[in-house]
N, C-alpha and C positions, 0 to 999 in steps of 0.2 A: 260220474265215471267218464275217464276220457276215451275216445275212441279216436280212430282215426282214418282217413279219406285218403284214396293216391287218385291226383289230378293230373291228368297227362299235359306235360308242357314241353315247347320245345328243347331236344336233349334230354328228356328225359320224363317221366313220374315224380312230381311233385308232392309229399309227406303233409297232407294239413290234419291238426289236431282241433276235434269237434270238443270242444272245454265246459262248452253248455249247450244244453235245446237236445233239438233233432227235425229232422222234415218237416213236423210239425208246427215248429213255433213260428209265429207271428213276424217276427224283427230277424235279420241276417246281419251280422256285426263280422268286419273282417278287421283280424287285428294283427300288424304287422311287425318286427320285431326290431332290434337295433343292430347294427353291422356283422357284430359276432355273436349273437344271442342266439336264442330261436324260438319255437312258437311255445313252448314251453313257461316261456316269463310272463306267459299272458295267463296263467293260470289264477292270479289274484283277481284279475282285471273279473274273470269270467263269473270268478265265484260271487262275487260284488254285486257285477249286474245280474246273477242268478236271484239273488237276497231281493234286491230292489224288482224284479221284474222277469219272471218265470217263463214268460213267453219270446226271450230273445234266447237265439243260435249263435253261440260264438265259436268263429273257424278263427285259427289261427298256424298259417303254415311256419315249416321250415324253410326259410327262404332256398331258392338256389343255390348250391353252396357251402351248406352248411347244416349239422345234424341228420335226420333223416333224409334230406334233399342233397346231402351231401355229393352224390353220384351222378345227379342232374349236372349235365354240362353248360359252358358259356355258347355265346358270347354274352359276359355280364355288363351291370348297368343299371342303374336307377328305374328306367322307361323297360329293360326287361322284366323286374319285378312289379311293375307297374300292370304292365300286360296278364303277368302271372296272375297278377291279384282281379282280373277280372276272368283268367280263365277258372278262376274256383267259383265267384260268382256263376259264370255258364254251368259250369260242374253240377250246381245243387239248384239251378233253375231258379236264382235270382233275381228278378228284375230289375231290384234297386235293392241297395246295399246300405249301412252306415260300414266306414271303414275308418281305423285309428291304425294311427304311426304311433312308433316311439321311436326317438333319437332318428337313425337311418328310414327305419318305417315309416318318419315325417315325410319325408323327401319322398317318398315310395305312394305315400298316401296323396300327396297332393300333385305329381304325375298322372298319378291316375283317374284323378276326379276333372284335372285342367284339361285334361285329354276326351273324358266321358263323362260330363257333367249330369247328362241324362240318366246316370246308372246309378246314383248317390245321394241317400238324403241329408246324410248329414257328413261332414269329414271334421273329426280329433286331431289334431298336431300336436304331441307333448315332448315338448322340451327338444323341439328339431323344426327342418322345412322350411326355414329362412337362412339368408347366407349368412355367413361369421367370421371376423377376419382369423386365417388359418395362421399357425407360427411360422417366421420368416425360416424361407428351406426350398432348395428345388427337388428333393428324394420324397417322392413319394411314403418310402417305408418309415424313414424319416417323421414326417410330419404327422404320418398318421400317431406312432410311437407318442410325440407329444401331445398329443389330441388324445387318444382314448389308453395311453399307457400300458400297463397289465396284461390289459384283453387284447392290446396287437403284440405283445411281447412275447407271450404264452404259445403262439402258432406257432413259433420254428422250437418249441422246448416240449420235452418227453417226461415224464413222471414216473415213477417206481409204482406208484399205489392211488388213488382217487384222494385219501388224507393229503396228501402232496399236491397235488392237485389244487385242492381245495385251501389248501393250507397259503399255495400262492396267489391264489385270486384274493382270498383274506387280508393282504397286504396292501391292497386298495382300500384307502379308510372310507371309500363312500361303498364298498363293499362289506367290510366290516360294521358298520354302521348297523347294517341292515341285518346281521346273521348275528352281532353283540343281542339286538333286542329280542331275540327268540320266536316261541311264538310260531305259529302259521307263515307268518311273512318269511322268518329264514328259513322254514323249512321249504317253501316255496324256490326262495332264491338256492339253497342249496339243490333239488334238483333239477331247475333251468339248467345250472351249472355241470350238474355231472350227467347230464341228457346231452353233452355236446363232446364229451371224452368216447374215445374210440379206442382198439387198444392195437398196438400193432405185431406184426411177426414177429418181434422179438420179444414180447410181452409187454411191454413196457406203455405207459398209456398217453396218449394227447389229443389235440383239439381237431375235430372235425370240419371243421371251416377249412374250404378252400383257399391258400395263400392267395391265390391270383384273382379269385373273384372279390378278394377283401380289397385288394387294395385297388381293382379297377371301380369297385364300388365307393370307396374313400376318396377316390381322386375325383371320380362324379362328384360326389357330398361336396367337397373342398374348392372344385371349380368350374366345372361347369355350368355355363351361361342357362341351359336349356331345364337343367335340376334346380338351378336356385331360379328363374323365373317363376318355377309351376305357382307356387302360393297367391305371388301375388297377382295372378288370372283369374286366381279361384272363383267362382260363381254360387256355389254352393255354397249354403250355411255351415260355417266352418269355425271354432274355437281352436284356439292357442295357448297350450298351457306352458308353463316356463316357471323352471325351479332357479331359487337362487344362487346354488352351490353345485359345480361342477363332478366332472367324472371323476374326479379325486378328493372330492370334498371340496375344493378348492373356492374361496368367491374374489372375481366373480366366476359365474357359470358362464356352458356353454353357448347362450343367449343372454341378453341384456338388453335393457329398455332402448338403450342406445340404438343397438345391433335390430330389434325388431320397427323403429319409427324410421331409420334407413331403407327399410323395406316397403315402405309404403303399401303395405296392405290395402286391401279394396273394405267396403263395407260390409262385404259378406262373412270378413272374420271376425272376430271376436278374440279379444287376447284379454290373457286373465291368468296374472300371477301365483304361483301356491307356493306360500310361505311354509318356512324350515324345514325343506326335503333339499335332498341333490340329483344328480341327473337319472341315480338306479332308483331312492328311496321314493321318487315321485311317483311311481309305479306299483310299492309295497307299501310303504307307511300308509295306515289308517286314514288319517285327517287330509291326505296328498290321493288315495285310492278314493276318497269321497268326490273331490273333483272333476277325477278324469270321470265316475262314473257319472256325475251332473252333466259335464257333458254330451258324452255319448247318446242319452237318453234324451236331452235337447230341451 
């Protein structure tokens, strides 16, 4: 059963959803989301490592921005969510944490271990957290548009009904991928999805993400020196998983062998490919959810 925690962060009460455990358990897992998702999408992640392992706590907030954190103000940023993710740590009395990225939550996850190395036993990057050359473009809105399609598209558009909704996020075929095979996993990914719909005075419904925090968050992901360094500081025992097929199904993906040995990673990571997923399925498919949770467990 999920519950949920407000963490007070600057600007506001922070939304984290407790997915598994409670005070109790043994292990603290913070799991961080991707640029317009929310803590929601970690719902597989949790039930995963619940199967394998009873005594791990998984939090996973709504980032600043977006979903129930939606109200929480800037100034955003990579290293704000960064910060964030250790004031849930302080929240539940923490001392050291395992913490997982996906996509954006890469970036997020390895600020914040490069920053407090002391507070983390173990750090997951999946299929994010190292730099990528971004499409040629100086518009912000722009590039992100090409980079994550759909999901930056959808913010400035309004719905009649959640079928609508849902009906145009399905037009993403690495979307549709995952809600064609049925199943726990798209019911999963279905509502990640309508956990992020909000409806407005007019009745009419749309995306709870902050425009302005998305794209000062994109533009961090896209170029700045201080976000793409954190990884390869990292000191921690840290894995890197990386799908072959992009946010649109597309190959190649958003990382590539290429893109990750540019990077020059330290010894303290570990990179490890999962084969036939793309950048959402690596997170729901079966044989791609076995992975991340290999990792995390360590």
């Amino acid at each position: 059963m999920t519950t949920s925690l407000r963490v007070p962060v600057p600007g506001g009460e922070l939304t984290v959803h407790q997915l598994a455990g409670d005070e109790r358990s043994d292990r603290t897992v913070i799991a961080v989301h991707g640029i317009t998702a929310n803590g929601l999408s970690m719902r597989p992640l949790a039930r995963a490592l619940s199967a394998r392992d009873g005594g791990i706590r998984v939090l996973a907030p709504d980032v600043a921005g977006r979903a129930c954190s939606n109200t929480v103000t800037g100034p955003w940023g990579i290293g704000r969510h960064a910060e964030d993710v250790m004031a849930i740590a302080d929240a539940v009395g923490a001392q050291t944490v395992t913490v997982l990225g996906h996509s954006m939550g890469a970036y997020v996850a390895a600020i914040a271990a490069s920053r407090h190395p002391e507070r983390f036993d173990r750090v997951v990057l999946v299929d994010g957290g190292i730099a990528f050359p971004p499409p040629p473009g100086a518009d912000i809105d722009a590039l992100l548009t090409a980079v994550i399609g759909p999901a930056m598209t959808r913010l400035s558009m309004t719905f009649p009904d959640s079928d609508a909704y849902l009906g145009f996020m399905a037009a993403n075929p690495a979307v549709a991928e995952v809600l064609d095979a049925g199943g726990t996993a798209a019911e999963d990914l279905r509502g990640y999805l309508e956990h992020d719909i909000v409806r407005r005075e007019d009745g009419s419904l749309a995306s709870s993400c902050v425009l302005e925090a998305i794209r000062v968050d994109g533009g961090a992901v896209l170029t700045e020196p201080k976000t793409l360094s954190a990884a390869p500081s990292l000191t921690v025992p840290t894995t890197l998983l990386w799908a072959p097929r992009g946010l649109m199904n597309q190959t190649p993906g958003l990382l590539t062998a290429e893109a990750i040995a540019a990077a020059r990673l330290p010894d303290a990571v570990t990179v490890t490919a999962v084969d036939d997923c793309n950048h959402y399925s690596i997170m729901f498919a079966d044989h791609a959810l076995r992975a991340v949770v290999d990792a995390t467990l360590g």
